[in-house]
TORKOL-4160 file (C-alpha; in steps of 0.2 Angstrom, whole numbers, padded with zeros to 4 digits, m for minus):
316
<pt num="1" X="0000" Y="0000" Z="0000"/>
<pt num="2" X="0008" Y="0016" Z="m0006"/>
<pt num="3" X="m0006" Y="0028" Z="m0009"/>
<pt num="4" X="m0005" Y="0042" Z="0004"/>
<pt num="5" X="m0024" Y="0043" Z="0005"/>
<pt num="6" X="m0029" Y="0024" Z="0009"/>
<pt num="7" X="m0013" Y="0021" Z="0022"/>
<pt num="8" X="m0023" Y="0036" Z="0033"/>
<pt num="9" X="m0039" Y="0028" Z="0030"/>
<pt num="10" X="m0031" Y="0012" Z="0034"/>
<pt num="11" X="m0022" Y="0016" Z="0049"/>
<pt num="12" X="m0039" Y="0026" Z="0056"/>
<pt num="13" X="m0049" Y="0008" Z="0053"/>
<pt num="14" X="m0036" Y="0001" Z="0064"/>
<pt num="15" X="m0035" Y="0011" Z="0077"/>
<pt num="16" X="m0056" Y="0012" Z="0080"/>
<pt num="17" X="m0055" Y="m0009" Z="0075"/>
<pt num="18" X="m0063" Y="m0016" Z="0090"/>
<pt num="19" X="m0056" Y="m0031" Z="0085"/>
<pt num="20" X="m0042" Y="m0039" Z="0094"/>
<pt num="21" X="m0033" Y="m0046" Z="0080"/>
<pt num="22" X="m0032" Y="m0027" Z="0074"/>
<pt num="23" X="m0022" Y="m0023" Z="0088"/>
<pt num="24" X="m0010" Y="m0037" Z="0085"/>
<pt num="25" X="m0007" Y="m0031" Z="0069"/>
<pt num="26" X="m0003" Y="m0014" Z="0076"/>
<pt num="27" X="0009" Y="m0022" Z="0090"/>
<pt num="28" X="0017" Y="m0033" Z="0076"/>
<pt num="29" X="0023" Y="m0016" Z="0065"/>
<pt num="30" X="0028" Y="m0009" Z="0080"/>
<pt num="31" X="0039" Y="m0024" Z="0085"/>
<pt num="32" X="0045" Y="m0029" Z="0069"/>
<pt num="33" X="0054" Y="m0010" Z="0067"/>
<pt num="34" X="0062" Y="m0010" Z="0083"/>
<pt num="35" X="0068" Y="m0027" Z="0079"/>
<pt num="36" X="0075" Y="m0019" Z="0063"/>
<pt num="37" X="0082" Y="m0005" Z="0072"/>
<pt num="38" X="0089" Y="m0016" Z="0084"/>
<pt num="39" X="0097" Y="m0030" Z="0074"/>
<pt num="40" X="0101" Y="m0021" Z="0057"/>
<pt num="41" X="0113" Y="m0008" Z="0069"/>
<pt num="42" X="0119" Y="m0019" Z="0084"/>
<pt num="43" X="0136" Y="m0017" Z="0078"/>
<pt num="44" X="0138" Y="0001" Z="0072"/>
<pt num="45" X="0149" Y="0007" Z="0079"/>
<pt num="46" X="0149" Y="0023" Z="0094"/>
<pt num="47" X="0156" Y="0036" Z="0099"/>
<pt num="48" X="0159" Y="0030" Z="0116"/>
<pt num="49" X="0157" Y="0012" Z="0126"/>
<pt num="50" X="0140" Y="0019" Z="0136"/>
<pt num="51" X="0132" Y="0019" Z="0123"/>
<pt num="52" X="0130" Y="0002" Z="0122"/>
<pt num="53" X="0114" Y="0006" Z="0136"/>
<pt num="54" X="0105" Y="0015" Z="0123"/>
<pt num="55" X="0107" Y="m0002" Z="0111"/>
<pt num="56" X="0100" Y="m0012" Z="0126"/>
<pt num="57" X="0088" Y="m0003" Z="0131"/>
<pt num="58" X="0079" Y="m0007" Z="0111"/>
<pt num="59" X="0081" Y="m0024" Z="0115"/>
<pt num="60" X="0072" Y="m0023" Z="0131"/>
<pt num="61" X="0057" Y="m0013" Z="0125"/>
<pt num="62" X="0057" Y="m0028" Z="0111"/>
<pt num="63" X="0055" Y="m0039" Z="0123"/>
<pt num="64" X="0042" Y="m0029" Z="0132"/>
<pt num="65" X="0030" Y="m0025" Z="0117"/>
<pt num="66" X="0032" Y="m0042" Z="0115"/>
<pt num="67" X="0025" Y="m0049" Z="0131"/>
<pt num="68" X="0012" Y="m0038" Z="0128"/>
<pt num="69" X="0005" Y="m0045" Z="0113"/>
<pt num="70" X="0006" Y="m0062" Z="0120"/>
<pt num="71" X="m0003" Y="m0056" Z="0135"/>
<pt num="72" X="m0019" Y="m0052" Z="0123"/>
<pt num="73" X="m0019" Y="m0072" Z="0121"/>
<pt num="74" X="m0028" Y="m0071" Z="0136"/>
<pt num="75" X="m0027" Y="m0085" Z="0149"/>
<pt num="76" X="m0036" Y="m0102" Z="0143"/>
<pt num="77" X="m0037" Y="m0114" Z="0158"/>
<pt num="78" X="m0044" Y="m0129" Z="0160"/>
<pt num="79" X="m0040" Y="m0145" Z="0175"/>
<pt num="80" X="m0049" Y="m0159" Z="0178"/>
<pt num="81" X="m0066" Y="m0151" Z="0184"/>
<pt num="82" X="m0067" Y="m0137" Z="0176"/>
<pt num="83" X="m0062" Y="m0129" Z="0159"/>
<pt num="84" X="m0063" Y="m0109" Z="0157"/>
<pt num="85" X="m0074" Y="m0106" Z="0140"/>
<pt num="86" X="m0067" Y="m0088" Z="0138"/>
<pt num="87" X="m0050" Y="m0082" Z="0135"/>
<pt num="88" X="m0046" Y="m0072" Z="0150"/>
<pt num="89" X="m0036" Y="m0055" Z="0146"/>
<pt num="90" X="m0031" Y="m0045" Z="0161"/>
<pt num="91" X="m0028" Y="m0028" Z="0160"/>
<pt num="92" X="m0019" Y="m0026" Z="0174"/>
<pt num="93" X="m0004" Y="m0037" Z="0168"/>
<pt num="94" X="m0006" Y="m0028" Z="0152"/>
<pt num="95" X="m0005" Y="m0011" Z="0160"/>
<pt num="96" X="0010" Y="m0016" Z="0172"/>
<pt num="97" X="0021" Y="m0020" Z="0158"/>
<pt num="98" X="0015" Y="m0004" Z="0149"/>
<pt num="99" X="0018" Y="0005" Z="0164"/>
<pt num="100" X="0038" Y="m0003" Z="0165"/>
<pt num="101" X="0035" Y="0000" Z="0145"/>
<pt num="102" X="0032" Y="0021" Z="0152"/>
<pt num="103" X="0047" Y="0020" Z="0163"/>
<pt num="104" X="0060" Y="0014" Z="0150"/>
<pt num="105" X="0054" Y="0024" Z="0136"/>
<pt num="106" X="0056" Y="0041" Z="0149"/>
<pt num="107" X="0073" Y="0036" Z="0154"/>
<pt num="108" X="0080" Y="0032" Z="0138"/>
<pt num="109" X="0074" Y="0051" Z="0134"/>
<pt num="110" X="0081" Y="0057" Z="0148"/>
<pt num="111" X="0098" Y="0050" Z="0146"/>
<pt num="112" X="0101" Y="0050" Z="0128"/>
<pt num="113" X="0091" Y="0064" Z="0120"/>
<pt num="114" X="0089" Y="0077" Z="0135"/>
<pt num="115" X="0107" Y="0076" Z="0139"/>
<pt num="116" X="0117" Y="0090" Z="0131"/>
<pt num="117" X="0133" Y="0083" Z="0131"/>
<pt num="118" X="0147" Y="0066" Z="0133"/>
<pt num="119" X="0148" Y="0072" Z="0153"/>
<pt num="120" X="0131" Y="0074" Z="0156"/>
<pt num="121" X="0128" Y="0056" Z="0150"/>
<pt num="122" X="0140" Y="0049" Z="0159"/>
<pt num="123" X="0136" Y="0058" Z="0175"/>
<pt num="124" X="0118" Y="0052" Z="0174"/>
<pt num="125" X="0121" Y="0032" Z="0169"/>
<pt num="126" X="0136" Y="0034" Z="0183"/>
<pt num="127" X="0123" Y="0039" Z="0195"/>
<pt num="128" X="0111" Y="0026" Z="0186"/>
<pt num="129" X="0124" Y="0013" Z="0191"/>
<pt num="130" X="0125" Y="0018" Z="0209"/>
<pt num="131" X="0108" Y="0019" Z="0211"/>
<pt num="132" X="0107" Y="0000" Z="0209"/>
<pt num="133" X="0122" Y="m0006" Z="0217"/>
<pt num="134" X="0120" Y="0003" Z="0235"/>
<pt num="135" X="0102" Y="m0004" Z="0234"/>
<pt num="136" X="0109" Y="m0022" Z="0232"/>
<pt num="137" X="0122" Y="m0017" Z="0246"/>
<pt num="138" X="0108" Y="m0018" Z="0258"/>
<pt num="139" X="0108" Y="m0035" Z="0256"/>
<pt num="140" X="0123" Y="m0037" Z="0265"/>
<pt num="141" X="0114" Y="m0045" Z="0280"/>
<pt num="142" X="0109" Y="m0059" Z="0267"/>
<pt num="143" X="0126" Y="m0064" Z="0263"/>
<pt num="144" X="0129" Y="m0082" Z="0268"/>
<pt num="145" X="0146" Y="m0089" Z="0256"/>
<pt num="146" X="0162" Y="m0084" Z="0249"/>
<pt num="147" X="0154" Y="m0078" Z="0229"/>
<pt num="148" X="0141" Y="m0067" Z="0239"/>
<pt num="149" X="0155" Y="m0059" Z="0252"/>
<pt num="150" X="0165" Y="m0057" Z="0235"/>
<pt num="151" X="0151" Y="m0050" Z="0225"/>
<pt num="152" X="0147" Y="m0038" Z="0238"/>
<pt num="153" X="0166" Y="m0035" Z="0240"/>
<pt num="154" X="0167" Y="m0029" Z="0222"/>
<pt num="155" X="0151" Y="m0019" Z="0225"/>
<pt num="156" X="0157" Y="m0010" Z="0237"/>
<pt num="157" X="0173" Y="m0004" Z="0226"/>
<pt num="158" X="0162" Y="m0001" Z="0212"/>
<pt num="159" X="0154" Y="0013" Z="0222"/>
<pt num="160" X="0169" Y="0018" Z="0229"/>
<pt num="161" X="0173" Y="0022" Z="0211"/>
<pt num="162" X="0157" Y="0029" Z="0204"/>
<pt num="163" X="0157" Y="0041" Z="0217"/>
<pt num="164" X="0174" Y="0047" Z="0215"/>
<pt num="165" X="0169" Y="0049" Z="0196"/>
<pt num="166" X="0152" Y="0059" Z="0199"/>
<pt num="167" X="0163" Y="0070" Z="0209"/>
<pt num="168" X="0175" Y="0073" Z="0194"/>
<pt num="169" X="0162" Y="0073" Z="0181"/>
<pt num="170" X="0165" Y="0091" Z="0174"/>
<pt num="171" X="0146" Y="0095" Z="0173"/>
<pt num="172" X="0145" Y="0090" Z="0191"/>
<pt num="173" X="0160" Y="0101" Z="0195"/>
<pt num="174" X="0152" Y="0115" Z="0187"/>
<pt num="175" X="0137" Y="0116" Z="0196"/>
<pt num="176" X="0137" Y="0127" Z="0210"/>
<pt num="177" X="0136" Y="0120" Z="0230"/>
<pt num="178" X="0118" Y="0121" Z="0229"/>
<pt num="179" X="0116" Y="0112" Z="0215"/>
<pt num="180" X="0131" Y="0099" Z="0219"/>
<pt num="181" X="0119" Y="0096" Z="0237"/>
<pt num="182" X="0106" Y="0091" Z="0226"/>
<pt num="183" X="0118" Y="0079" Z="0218"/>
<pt num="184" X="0124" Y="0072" Z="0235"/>
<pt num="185" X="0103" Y="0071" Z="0240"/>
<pt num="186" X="0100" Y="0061" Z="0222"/>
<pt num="187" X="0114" Y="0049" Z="0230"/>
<pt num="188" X="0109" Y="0046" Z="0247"/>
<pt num="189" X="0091" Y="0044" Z="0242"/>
<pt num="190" X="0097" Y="0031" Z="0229"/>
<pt num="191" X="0089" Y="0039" Z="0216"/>
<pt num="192" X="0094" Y="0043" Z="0195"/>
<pt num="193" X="0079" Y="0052" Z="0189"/>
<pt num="194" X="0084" Y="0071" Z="0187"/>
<pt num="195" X="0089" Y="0083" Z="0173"/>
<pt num="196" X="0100" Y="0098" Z="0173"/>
<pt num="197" X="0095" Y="0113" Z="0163"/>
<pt num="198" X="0106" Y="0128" Z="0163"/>
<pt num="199" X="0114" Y="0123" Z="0178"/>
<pt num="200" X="0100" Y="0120" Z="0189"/>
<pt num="201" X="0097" Y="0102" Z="0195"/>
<pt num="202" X="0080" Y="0095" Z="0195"/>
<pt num="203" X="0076" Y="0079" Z="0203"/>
<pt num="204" X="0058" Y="0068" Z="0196"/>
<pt num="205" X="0048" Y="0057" Z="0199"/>
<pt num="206" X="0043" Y="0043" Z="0187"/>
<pt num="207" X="0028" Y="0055" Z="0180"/>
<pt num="208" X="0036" Y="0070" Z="0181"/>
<pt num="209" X="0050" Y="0062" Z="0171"/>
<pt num="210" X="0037" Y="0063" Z="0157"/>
<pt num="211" X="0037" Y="0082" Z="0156"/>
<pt num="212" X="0054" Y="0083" Z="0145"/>
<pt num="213" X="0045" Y="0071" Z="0132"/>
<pt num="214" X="0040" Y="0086" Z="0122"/>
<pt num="215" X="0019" Y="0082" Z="0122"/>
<pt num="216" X="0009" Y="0095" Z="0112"/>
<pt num="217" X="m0007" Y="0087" Z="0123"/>
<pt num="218" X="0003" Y="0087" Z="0141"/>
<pt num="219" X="m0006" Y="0070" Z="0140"/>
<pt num="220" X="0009" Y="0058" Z="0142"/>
<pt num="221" X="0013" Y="0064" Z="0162"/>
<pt num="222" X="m0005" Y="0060" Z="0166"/>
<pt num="223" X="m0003" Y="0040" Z="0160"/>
<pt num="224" X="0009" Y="0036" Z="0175"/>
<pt num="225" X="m0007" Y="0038" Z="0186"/>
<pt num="226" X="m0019" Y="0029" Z="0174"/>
<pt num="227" X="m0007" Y="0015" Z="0171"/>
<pt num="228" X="m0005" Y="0013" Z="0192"/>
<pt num="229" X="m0025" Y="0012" Z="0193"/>
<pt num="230" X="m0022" Y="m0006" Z="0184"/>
<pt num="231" X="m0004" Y="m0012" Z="0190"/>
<pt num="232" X="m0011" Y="m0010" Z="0209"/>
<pt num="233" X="m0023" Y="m0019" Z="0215"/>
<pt num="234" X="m0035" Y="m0002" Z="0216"/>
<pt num="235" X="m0055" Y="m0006" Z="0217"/>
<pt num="236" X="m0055" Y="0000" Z="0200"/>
<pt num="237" X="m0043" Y="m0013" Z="0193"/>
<pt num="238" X="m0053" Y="m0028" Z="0205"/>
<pt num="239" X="m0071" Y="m0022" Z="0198"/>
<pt num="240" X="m0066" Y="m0022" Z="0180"/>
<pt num="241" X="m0058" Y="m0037" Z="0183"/>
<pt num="242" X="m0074" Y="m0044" Z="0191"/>
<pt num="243" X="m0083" Y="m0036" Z="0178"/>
<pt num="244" X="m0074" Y="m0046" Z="0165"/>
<pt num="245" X="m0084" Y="m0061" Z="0167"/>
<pt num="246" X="m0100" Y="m0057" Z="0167"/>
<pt num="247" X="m0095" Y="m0042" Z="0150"/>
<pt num="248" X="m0084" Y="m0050" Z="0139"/>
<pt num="249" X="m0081" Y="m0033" Z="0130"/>
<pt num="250" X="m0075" Y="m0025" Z="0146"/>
<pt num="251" X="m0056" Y="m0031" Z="0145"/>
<pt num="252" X="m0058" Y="m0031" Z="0128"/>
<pt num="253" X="m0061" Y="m0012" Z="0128"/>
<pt num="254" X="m0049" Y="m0010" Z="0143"/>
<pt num="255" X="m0037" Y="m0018" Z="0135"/>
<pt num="256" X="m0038" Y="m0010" Z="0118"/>
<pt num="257" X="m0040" Y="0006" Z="0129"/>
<pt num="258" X="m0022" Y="0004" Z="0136"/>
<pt num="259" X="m0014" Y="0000" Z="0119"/>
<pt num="260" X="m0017" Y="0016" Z="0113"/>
<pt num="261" X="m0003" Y="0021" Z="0125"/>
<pt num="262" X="0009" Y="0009" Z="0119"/>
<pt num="263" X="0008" Y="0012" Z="0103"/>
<pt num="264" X="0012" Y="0030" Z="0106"/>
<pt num="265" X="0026" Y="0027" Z="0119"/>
<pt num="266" X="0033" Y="0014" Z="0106"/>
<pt num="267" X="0032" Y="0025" Z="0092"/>
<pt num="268" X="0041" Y="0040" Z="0103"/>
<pt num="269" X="0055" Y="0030" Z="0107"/>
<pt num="270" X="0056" Y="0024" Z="0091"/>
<pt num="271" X="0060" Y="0041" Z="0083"/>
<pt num="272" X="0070" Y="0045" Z="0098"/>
<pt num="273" X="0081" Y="0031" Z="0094"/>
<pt num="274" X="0083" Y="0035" Z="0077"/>
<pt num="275" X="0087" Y="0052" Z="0081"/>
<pt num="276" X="0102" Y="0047" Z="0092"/>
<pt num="277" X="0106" Y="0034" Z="0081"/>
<pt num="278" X="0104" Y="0042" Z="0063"/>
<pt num="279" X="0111" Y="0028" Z="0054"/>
<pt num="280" X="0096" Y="0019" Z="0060"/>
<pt num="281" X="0084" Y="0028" Z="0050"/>
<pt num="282" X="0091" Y="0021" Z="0033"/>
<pt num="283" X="0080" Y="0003" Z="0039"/>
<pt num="284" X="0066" Y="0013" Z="0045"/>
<pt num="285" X="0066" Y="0018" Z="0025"/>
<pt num="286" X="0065" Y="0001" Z="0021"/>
<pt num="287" X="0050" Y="m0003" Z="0029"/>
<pt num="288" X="0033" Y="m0007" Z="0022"/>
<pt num="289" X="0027" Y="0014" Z="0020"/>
<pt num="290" X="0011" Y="0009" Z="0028"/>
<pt num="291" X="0021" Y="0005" Z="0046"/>
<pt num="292" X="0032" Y="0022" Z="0042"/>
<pt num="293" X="0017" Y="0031" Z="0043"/>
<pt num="294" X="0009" Y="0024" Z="0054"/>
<pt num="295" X="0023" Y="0024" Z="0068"/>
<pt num="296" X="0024" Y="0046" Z="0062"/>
<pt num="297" X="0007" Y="0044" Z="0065"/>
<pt num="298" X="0009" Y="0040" Z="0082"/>
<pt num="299" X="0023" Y="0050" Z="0083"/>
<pt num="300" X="0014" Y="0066" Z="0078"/>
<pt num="301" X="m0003" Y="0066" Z="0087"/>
<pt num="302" X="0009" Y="0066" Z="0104"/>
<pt num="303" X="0025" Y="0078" Z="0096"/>
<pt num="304" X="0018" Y="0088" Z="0083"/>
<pt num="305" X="0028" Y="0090" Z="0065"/>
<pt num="306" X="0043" Y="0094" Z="0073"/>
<pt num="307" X="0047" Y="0077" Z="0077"/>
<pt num="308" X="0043" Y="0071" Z="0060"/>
<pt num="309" X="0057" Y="0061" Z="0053"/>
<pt num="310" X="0047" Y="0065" Z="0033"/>
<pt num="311" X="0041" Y="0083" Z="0036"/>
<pt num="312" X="0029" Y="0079" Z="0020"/>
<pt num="313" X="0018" Y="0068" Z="0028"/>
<pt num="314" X="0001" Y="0074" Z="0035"/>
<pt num="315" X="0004" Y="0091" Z="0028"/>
<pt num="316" X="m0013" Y="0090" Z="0020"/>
């Protein structure tokens, strides 16, 4: 399909389909690029070893959109006594792997399109790093043989070694005392989500991390809270769920409800990635015009043109 025309109309049938099998086929051009992207360019080379994170992290949201096209399988149970007729899809997995889906789609933007510089990325992922291992540190009661006490030994000299480098980061050594004080806080309170714009240090939360994904509808920020309705066990999440089997559309429409979301987080990172990886975009090209579009398409309803890799398309 190559007319312009019939790929908007096509791409508008699937996204009001109340079919599931339409979703699917939206899930599958979403997976099959970032596989593309992934695979094709897995050995480019970079400009320095952390970026390899930024390679990973498109393996991982493979796997992620992956798991949640299997999860619209549905659950189909059956033992010796019983034997469960419908095909059971539960949103609230759905939406917890959307939600860790959220998070890593945010970070990567924080990290590698948000930072300014080789420093500031490397101050970020540094603190990224230490943030994880002086959590596993507190494990340190749980130690019981010799490859523990020696993991935990070289843990220990890890962040020995990330803090010394934070501290020599030029971007850190820049900052003013304030601002280096809220460094030291982001450290003791084992966190990694912050920015620093103009100088200024500004520590987030896992929704507010969503404000620097430019959003012309400021509609991305507000989905960390809709998506925790589902992954907790809220009464919303337990009454839909209850509701499930009695109105087999109910997580059907739940479901198809949330998937609106990863297609536009998927489509985001996607030209995110692209747009730190620009050799990437040569197997973007390669694809099928109707999945180009409709990842722009995505893209564009959340971004605007701006973020258009073709500036032509939906000019009309």
């Amino acid at each position: 399909m190559n007319n312009p025309i019939k790929i908007l109309l096509e791409i508008n049938r699937l996204t009001e389909s109340e079919n599931i099998q339409d979703s699917k086929k939206i899930l599958d051009i979403l997976i099959n690029c970032i596989f593309s992207l992934s695979t094709n360019h897995h050995t480019d080379p970079t400009e320095f070893v952390e970026q390899k994170y930024a390679k990973i992290f498109s393996q991982m949201i493979f796997t992620k959109l992956y798991n949640i096209r299997e999860n619209l399988n549905g659950v189909n149970f059956s033992n010796r006594e019983f034997h469960l007729k419908k095909d059971i899809i539960d949103t609230s997995l759905i939406a917890n792997n959307i939600r860790n889906l959220f998070e890593t789609v945010c970070l990567f933007n924080n990290f590698f399109i948000q930072s300014t510089d080789k420093n500031e990325l490397i101050l970020k992922l540094n603190i990224w790093e230490y943030s994880s291992l002086k959590y596993r540190l507190k494990l340190e009661s749980q130690v019981t043989n010799e490859t523990q006490k020696s993991l935990l030994e070289k843990d220990t000299n890890r962040v020995d070694d990330l803090k010394a480098h934070i501290e020599e980061n030029e971007i850190y050594k820049e900052l003013d005392e304030n601002n280096q004080k809220k460094i030291q806080n982001i450290l003791k309170s084992k966190d990694f989500k912050f920015s620093i714009i103009d100088g200024v240090v500004k520590v987030y939360d896992w929704q507010k991390l969503a404000d620097n994904l430019p959003d012309t509808r400021k509609s991305i920020p507000l989905l960390y809270t809709i998506l925790s309705f589902y992954s907790h066990p809220t009464w919303k999440s337990v009454h839909d769920f209850g509701n499930s089997f009695t109105e087999e559309k109910i997580w059907i429409e739940n479901a198809q409800d949330l998937l609106e979301y990863t297609y536009t987080l998927s489509s985001i990172f996607i030209i995110d990635y692209i747009k730190y990886f620009p050799k990437s975009e040569k197997s973007f090209n390669k694809l099928e015009p109707f999945d180009t579009y409709l990842i722009e398409f995505y893209n564009y309803l959340i971004r605007g043109e701006e973020y258009l890799l073709d500036k032509n398309k939906f000019k009309d």
